[in-house]
C-alpha positions in Angstrom: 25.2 47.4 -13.9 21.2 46.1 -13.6 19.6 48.3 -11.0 16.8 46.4 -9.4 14.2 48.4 -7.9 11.2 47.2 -5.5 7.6 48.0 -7.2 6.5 49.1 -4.0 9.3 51.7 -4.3 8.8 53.0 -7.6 7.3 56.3 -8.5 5.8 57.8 -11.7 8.5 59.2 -12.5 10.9 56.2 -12.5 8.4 55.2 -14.9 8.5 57.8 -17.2 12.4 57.6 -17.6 13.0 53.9 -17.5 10.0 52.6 -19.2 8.9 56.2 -21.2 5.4 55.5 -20.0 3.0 58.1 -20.6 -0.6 59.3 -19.3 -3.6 59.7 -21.9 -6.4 62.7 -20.9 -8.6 61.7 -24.4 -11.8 60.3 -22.8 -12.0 58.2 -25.9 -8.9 56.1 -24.7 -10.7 54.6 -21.9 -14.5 54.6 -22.6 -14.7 50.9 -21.0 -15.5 52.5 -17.7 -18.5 54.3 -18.5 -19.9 52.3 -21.8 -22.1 49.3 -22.3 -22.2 48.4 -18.8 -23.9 45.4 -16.9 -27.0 45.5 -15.0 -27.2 44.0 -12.0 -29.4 42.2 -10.3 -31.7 43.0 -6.8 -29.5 40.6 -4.9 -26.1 41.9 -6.2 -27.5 45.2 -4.8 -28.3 44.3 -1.3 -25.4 42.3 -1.3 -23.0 45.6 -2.0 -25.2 47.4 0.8 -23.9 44.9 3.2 -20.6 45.6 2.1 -21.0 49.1 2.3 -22.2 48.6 6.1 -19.7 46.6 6.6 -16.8 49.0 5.8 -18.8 51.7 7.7 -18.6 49.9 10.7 -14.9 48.8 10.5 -14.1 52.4 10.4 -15.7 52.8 13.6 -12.5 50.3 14.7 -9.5 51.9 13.6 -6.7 51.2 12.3 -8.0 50.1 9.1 -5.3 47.9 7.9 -4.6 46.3 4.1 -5.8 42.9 5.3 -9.5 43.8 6.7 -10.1 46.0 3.8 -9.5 43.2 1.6 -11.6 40.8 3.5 -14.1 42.9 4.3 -14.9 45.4 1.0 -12.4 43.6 -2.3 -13.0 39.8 -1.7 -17.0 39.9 -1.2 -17.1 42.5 -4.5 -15.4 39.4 -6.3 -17.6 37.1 -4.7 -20.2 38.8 -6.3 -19.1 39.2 -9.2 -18.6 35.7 -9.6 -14.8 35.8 -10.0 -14.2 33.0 -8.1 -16.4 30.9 -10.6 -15.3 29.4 -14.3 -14.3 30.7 -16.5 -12.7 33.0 -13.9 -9.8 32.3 -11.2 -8.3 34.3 -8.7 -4.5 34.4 -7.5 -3.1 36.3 -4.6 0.6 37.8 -4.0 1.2 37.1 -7.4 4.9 37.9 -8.1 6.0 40.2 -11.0 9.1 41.0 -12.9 9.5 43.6 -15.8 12.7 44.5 -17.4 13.7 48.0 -19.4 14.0 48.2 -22.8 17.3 49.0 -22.4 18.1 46.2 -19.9 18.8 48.0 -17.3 16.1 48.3 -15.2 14.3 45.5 -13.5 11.5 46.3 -10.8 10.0 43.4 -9.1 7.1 43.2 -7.0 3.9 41.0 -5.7 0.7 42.0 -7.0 -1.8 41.7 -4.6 -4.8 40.1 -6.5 -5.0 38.8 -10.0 -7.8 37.7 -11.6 -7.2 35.7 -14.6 -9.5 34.0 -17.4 -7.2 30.7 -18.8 -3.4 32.7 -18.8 -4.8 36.5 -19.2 -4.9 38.5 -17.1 -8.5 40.3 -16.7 -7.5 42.6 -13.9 -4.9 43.7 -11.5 -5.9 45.0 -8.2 -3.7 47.1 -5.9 -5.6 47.3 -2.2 -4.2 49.7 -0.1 -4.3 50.8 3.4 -7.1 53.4 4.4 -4.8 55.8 5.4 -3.6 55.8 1.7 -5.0 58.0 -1.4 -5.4 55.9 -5.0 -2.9 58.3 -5.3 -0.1 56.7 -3.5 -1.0 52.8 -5.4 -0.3 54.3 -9.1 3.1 53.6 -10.0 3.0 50.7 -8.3 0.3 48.8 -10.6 1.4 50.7 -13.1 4.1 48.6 -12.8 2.9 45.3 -12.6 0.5 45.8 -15.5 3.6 46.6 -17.6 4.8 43.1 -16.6 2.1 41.3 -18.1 2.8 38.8 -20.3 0.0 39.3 -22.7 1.2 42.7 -24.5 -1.0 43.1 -27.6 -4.2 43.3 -25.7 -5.4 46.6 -23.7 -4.7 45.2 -20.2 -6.8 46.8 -16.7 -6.4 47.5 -12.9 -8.3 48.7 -10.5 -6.5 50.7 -7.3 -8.5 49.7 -4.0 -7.3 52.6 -1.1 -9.9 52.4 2.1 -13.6 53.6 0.8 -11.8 54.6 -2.8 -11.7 53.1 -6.2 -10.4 53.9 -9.6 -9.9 52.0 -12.5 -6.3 51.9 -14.8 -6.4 50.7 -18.7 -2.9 50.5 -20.0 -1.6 49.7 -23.6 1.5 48.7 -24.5 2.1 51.0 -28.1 5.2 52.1 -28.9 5.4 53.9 -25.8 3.3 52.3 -23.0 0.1 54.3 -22.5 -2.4 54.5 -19.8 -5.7 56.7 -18.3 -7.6 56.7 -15.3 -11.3 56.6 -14.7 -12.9 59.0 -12.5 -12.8 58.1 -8.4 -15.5 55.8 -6.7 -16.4 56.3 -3.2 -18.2 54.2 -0.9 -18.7 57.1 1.1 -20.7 59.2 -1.3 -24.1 59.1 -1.4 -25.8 56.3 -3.0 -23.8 53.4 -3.2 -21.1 53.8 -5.3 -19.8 50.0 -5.0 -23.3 49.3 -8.0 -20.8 50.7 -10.5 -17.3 49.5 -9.1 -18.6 46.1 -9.6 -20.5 46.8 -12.7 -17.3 48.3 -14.5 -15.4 45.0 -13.5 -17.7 42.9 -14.9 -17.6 44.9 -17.9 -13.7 44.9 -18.1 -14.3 40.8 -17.2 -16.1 40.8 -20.6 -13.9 42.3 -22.9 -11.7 39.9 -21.9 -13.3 37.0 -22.7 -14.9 38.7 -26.0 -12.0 40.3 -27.4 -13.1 41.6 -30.0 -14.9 43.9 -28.5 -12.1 46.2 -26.9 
């Protein structure tokens, strides 16, 4: 009998037995994140600082829910990054199926954004509500980046949980493989959105040069 689970419902664990998915502590696996990354320009800058102020003062507002931190911190970081713009597109509640090797596992879910360059997909991005840790998003895109279509190329995520980012690569070896970047916080000091956004653009190009990752 198929047992169907919901990704929202899935934990690390279901992935490690179902889809033998396992976790990669060599920095070398994941040097996107910190290597070769874009500049940005003045405007880009006071551009994040608004967003920064921005999620400050909805914090003053509680609760925090899933939609306003989209609105207010994810979509104007992919307005600035020019995601919205060729050769980029954006898709939202994208659905997801992935099946087990064995057949009999499916887990099905809606990511909540995808940005995509022609059919690939450039980056998955789980936003979740401040109350959450990045923690609590893992399995879940996990999941959907196990679903994409595109398995020979590295594929990358980024979990989005109130003022906290981190960034997922996953490749799909013999066993599915994946690492984690370290945490972003837009309350640390500084501004900690400059690199968020500099490390999607970077991801962004890999994708469209290939070669390169």
């Amino acid at each position: 009998m198929v047992e169907i689970l919901q990704a929202r419902a899935v934990n690390l664990r279901d992935l490690i037995d179902k889809f033998d998915i396992q976790l990669v502590e060599d920095p070398q696996f994941f040097c996107e994140w910190q290597d070769d990354l874009p500049e940005l320009t003045d405007l880009d800058k006071q551009l994040l600082d608004k967003v920064k102020a921005g999620y400050i003062n909805l914090r003053n507002y509680p609760p925090l829910l899933e939609k306003a931190l989209r609105m207010a911190v994810l979509d104007p970081m992919l307005f600035i990054g020019n995601f919205y713009l060729f050769p980029f597109y954006v898709k939202a509640e994208h659905p997801v199926e992935i099946i087990s090797e064995d057949e009999g596992t499916i887990v099905r879910g809606t990511i909540d954004t995808l940005v995509l360059k022609d059919q690939f997909w450039v980056m998955v991005i789980e936003s979740k509500q401040d109350r959450y840790s990045t923690e609590a998003g893992l399995a879940q895109i996990l999941a959907y980046m196990l679903g994409n279509p595109h398995p020979y190329r590295p594929n990358y995520g980024m979990i989005h949980a109130g003022g906290t980012f981190i960034f997922v690569k996953l490749v799909k070896a013999e066993a599915p493989l994946y690492a984690l970047s370290r945490m972003f916080g837009i309350r640390n000091p500084g501004n900690d959105l400059y690199t968020v956004l500099k490390i999607m653009k970077r991801l962004s190009q890999l994708v469209i040069s290939p070669t390169e990752s």
